[in-house]
VOGU-3710 file (C-alpha; in Angstrom, 3 decimals, decimal comma):
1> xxxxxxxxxx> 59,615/-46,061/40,767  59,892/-42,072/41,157  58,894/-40,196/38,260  60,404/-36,757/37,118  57,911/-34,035/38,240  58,792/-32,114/35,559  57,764/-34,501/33,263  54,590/-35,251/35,054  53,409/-31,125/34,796  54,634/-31,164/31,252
11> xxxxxxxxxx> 52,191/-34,053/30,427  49,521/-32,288/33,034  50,204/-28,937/30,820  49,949/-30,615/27,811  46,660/-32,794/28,539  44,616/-29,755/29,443  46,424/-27,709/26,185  44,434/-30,357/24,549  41,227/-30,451/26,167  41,179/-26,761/26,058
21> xxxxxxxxxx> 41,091/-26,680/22,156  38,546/-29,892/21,787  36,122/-27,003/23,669  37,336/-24,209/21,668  36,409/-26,704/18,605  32,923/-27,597/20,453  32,435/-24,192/20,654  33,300/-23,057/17,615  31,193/-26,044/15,694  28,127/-25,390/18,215
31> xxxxxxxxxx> 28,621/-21,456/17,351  28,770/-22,406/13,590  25,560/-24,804/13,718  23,835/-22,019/15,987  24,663/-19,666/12,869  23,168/-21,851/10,125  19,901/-21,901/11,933  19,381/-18,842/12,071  20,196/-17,964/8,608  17,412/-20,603/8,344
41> xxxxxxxxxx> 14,974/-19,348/10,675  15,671/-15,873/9,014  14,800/-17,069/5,566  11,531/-19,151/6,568  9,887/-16,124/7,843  11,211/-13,615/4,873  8,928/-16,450/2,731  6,463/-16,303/5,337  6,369/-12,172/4,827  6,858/-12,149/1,057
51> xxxxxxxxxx> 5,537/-15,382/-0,170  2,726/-15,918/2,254  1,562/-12,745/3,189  1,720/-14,031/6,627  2,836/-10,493/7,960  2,076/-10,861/11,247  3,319/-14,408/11,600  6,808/-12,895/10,025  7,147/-10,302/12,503  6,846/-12,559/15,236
61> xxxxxxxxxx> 9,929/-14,982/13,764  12,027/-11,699/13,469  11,288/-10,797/16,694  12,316/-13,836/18,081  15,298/-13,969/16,098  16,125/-10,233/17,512  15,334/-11,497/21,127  18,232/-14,149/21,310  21,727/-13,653/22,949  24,612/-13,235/20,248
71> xxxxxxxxxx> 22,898/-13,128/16,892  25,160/-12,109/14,143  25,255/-8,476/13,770  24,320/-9,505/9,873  21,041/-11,589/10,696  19,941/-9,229/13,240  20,170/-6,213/11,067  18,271/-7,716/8,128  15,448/-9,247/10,485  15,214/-5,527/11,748
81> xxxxxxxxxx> 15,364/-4,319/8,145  12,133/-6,887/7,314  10,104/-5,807/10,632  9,766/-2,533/8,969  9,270/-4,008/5,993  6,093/-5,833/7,677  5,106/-2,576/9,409  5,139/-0,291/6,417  3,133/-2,652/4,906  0,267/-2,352/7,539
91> xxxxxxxxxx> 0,488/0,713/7,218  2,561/1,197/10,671  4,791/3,989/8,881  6,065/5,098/12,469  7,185/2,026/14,309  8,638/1,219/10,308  10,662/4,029/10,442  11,691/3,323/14,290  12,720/-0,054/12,745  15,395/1,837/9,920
101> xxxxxxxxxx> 16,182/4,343/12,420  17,671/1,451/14,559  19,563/0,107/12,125  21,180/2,966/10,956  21,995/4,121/14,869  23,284/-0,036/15,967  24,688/-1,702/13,367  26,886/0,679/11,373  29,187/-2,221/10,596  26,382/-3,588/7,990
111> xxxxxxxxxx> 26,848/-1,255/5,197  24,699/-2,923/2,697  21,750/-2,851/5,360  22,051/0,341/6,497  22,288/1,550/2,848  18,235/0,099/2,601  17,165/1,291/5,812  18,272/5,127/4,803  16,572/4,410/1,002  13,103/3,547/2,883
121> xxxxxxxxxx> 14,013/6,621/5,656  14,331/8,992/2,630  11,120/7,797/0,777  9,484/8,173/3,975  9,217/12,253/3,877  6,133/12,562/1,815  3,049/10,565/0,283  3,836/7,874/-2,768  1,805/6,602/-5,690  -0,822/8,793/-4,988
131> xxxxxxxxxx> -2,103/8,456/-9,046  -2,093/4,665/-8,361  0,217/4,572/-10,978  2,866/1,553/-9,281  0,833/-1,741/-8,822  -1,078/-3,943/-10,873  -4,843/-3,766/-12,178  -6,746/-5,690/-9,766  -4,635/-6,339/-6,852  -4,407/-3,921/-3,743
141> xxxxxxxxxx> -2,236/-0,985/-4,170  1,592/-1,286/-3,128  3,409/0,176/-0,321  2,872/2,437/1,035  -0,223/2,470/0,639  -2,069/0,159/3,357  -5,557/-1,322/3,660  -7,274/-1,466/7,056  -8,569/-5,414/6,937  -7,275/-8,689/7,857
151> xxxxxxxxxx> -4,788/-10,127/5,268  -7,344/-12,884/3,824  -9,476/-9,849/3,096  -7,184/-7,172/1,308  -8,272/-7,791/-1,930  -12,092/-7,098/-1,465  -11,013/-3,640/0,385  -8,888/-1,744/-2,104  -7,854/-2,383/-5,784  -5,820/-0,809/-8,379
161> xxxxxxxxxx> -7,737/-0,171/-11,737  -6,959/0,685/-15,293  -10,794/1,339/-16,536  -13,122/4,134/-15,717  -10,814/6,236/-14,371  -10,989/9,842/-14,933  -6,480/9,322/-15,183  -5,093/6,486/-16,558  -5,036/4,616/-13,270  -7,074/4,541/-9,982
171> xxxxxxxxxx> -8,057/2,521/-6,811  -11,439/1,717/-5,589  -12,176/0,997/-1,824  -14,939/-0,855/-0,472  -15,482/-3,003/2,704  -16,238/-6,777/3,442  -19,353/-7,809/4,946  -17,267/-8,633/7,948  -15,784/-5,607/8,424  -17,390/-3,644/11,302
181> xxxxxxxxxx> -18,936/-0,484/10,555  -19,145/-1,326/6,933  -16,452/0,823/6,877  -13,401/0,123/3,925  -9,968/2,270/4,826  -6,977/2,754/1,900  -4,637/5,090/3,750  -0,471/5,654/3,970  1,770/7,867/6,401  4,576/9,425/6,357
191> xxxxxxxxxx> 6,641/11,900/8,431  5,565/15,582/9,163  8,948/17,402/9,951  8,984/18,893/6,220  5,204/19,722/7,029  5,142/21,427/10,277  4,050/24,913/10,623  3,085/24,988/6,765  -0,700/24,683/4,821  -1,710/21,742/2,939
201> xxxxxxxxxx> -3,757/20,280/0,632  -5,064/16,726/0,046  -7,177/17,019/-3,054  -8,393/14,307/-5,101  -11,651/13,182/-7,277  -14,486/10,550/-5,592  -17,403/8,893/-6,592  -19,653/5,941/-5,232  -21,065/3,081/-7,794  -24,883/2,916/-8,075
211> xxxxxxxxxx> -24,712/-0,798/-8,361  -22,006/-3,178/-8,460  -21,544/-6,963/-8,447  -20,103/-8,357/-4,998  -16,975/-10,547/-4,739  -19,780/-13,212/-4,064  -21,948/-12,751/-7,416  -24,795/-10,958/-5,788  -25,813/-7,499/-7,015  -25,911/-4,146/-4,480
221> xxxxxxxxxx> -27,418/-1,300/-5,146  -26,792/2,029/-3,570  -27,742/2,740/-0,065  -28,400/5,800/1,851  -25,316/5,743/3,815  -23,333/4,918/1,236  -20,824/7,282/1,016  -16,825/8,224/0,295  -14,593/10,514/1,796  -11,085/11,670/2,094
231> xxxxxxxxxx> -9,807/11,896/5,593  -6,268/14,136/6,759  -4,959/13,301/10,607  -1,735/14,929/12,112  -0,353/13,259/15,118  1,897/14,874/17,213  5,111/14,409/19,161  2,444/14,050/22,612  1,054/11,022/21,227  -2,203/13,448/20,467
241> xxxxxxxxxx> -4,171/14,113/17,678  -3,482/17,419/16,020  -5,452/18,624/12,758  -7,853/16,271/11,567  -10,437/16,545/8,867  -12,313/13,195/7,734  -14,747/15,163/5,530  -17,610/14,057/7,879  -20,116/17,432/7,152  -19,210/16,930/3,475
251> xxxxxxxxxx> -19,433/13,356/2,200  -19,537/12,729/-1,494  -22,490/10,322/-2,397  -22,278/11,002/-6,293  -22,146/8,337/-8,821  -20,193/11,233/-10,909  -16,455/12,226/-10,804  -16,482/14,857/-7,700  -14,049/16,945/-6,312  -12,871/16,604/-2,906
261> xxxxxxxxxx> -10,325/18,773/-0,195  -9,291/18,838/2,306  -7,296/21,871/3,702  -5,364/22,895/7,061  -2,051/24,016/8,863  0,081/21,116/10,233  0,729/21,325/13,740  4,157/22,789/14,552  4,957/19,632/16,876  3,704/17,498/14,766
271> xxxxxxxxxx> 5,551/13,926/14,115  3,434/11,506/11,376  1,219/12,761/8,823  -1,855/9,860/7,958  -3,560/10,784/4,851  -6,193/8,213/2,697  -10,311/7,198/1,801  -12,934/6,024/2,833  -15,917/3,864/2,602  -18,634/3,783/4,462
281> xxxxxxxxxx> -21,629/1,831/4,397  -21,191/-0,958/2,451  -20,425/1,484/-0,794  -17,653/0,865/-3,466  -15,815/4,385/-3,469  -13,659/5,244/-6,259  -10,515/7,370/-5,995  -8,608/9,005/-8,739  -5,951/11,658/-9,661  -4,811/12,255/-5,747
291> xxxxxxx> -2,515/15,638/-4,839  -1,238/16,717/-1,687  0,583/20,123/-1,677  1,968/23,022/0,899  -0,288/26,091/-0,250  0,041/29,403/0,697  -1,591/30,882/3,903
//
């Protein structure tokens, strides 16, 4: 029996109509699925940043998310938005603001994003909370302010405090044993464009305890290198280090309230501005009432 060729391509044609949208559904389901586990993947390592303090760990999931083909524009923006989250908060203020910079230059389309990543950009310009006046007694002082210590150790480096202050709030800085150098860093960044060319001024009281109780119940006293200082550094567009004043010939080894400065013209190339204090030797250095101004020439 002959059968009408016609009839034979129609039932070809319509056959592979039909295959061709059980793919199209694969696809689509498979797409959807893909979706969903990212969202997923996105939200396990914002807990891991914000509930964990597992900052490094975070970065690595959102750079993983970034590295795969096809992510939604959405995921990939916010998982941008949180590296510099991450970064700021190590005190990275550079590659932070490379981070918002992105997003505000590749994904347009995210309006809601891109709004966040131009707030950060625009608090960027100039130091923050430098009367310690944001954050909680106690704990280590907020963004942007960073400490230089591994995560587990933040809170014996740097605290906010509400009592003996010559203001009504202030930080003190030390260092963990473990720390090398005996050296305790509280320090933020920002950028220098408003800066360059011009004089400034960091400015701000210090003083070292005579004795304190350790984190561990034992009692130090003060030692001869015991010491605190405020510290300035300009870096510039090169990569290289332009002014930079870490009060070296000038420590303050006072148990009183002293005044500190530091003073110099920014470097007219000059990209990131690093500003902060320092302990040294094993001291607990307290900060207060911190200014940082363009002064005449």
């Amino acid at each position: 029996m002959l059968r009408n060729p016609d009839t034979t391509v129609a039932a070809s044609g319509h056959w592979f109509r039909i295959l061709v949208l059980a793919i199209i559904s694969l696809v689509i389901a498979w797409s959807g699925t893909r979706d969903a586990d990212l969202e997923k993947q996105l939200e396990a390592a914002i807990h891991r940043e914000v509930v964990l303090g597992d900052l490094t760990g975070a970065m690595r999931e959102y750079r993983s998310i970034l590295s795969q083909a096809d992510v939604p524009r959405g995921v990939a923006a916010r998982a941008l938005l949180q590296t510099g989250e991450c970064l700021k908060k190590l005190g990275r203020g550079p590659e932070a603001y490379n981070s918002y910079r992105r997003i505000e230059n590749e994904y347009g389309d995210q309006a809601a994003i891109v709004g966040l990543a131009r707030t950060r950009m625009a608090a960027w310009v100039g130091p923050r909370n430098l009367h310690f006046e944001e954050g909680l007694p106690g704990k280590v002082p907020p963004a942007p302010w960073a400490v230089q210590a591994p995560a587990n150790d933040a809170a014996y480096v740097a605290e906010v405090r509400h009592d003996q202050c010559r203001s009504r709030s202030c930080a003190v800085v030390t260092a963990p044993a473990n720390v090398p150098g005996q050296a305790g860093m509280l320090k933020q960044s920002f950028a220098a464009a408003t800066y360059r060319g011009k004089t400034v001024r960091l400015r701000g009281w210090l003083k070292i305890d005579r004795f304190f109780v350790t984190p561990f119940g034992g009692l130090r006293t003060m030692g001869d290198d015991d010491r605190a200082q405020l510290w300035l550094r300009v870096e510039r567009t090169n990569g290289q280090i332009g002014f930079s004043d870490s009060m070296d010939n000038r420590p303050i080894r006072s148990s009183d309230w002293s005044l500190a400065e530091i003073a110099g013209q920014i470097d007219e190339d000059a990209r990131t501005i690093y500003l902060g204090v320092a302990s040294y030797g094993g001291a607990r250095a307290w900060v207060d009432d911190l200014s940082f101004e363009i002064v005449s020439k």
